[in-house]
N, C-alpha and C positions, 0 to 999 in steps of 0.2 A: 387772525389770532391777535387776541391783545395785548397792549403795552398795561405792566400792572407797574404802576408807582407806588412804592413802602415807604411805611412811617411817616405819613403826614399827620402833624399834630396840629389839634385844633381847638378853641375852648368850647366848654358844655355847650355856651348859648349858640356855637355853628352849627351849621346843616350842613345838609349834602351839598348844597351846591358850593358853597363855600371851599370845602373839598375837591370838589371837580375842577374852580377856576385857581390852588392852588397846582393841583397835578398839570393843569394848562401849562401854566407860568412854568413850572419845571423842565417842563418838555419844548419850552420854547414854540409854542405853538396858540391857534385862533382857536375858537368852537366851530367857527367853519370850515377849518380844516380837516373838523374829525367827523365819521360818521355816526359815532355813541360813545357818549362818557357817561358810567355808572359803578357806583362802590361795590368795589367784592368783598370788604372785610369791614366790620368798626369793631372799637371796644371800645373801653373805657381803662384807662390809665392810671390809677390811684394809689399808685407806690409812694409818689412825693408830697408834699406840701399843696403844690397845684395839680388841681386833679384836670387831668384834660383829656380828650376824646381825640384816638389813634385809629387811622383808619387806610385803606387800599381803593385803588380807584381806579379803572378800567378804562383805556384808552381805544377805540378802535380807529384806524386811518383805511381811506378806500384802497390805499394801494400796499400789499402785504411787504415787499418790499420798502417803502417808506417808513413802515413800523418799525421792523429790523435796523436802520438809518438812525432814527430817531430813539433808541431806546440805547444801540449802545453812545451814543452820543450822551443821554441825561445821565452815566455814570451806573455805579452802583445802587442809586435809589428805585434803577427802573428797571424792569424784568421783562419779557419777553415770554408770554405762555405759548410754548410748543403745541401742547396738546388740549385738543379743547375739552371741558369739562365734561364730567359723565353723569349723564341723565338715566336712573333706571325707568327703564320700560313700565310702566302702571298698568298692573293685570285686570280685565275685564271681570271675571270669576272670581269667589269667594275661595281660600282655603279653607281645606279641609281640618287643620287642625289651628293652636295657637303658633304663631313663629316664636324660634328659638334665637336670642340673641345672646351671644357669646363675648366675653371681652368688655364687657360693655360698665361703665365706673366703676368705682373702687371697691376692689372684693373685703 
């Protein structure tokens, strides 16, 4: 389960990876330490003056207990996902009519 690090800010011209060796540094940790770092979240941040690019970055370490360690350690910046993300099953068959989707933007 992974360590998610919030609100890393970065400007337009960074990348991901730029991101990833920022969540490193916070987590006080190597790239070989970990077994996958990749971003769960970006966006773009254009409230202020400087417009900058905010984003989530996915930490995995091989021992599940060392994540737990390490995440309350980096504070509040760094989360702990419980549960792992849910994948809907993709149907083999056509339906039979159009799906209804409910809820869905502004009525």
């Amino acid at each position: 389960m992974p360590v998610i690090i919030n609100d890393i800010r970065l400007r337009l011209e960074d990348g991901e990876q730029e991101a990833i060796e920022v969540a490193l540094r916070r987590l006080h940790l190597k790239r070989s330490d970990t077994s996958a770092c990749y971003l769960v979240r970006a966006s773009v941040d254009a409230r202020h003056r400087e417009i900058s690019f905010v984003c989530s970055v996915g930490v995995e370490l091989p021992d599940e207990a060392a994540e737990a360690a390490v995440a309350a350690a980096a504070g509040p910046g760094a989360v702990l996902r419980l549960k792992p993300r849910y994948d809907p099953p993709v149907g083999v068959e056509c339906l039979p009519h159009r799906p209804v989707i409910a809820g869905f933007g502004p009525a």
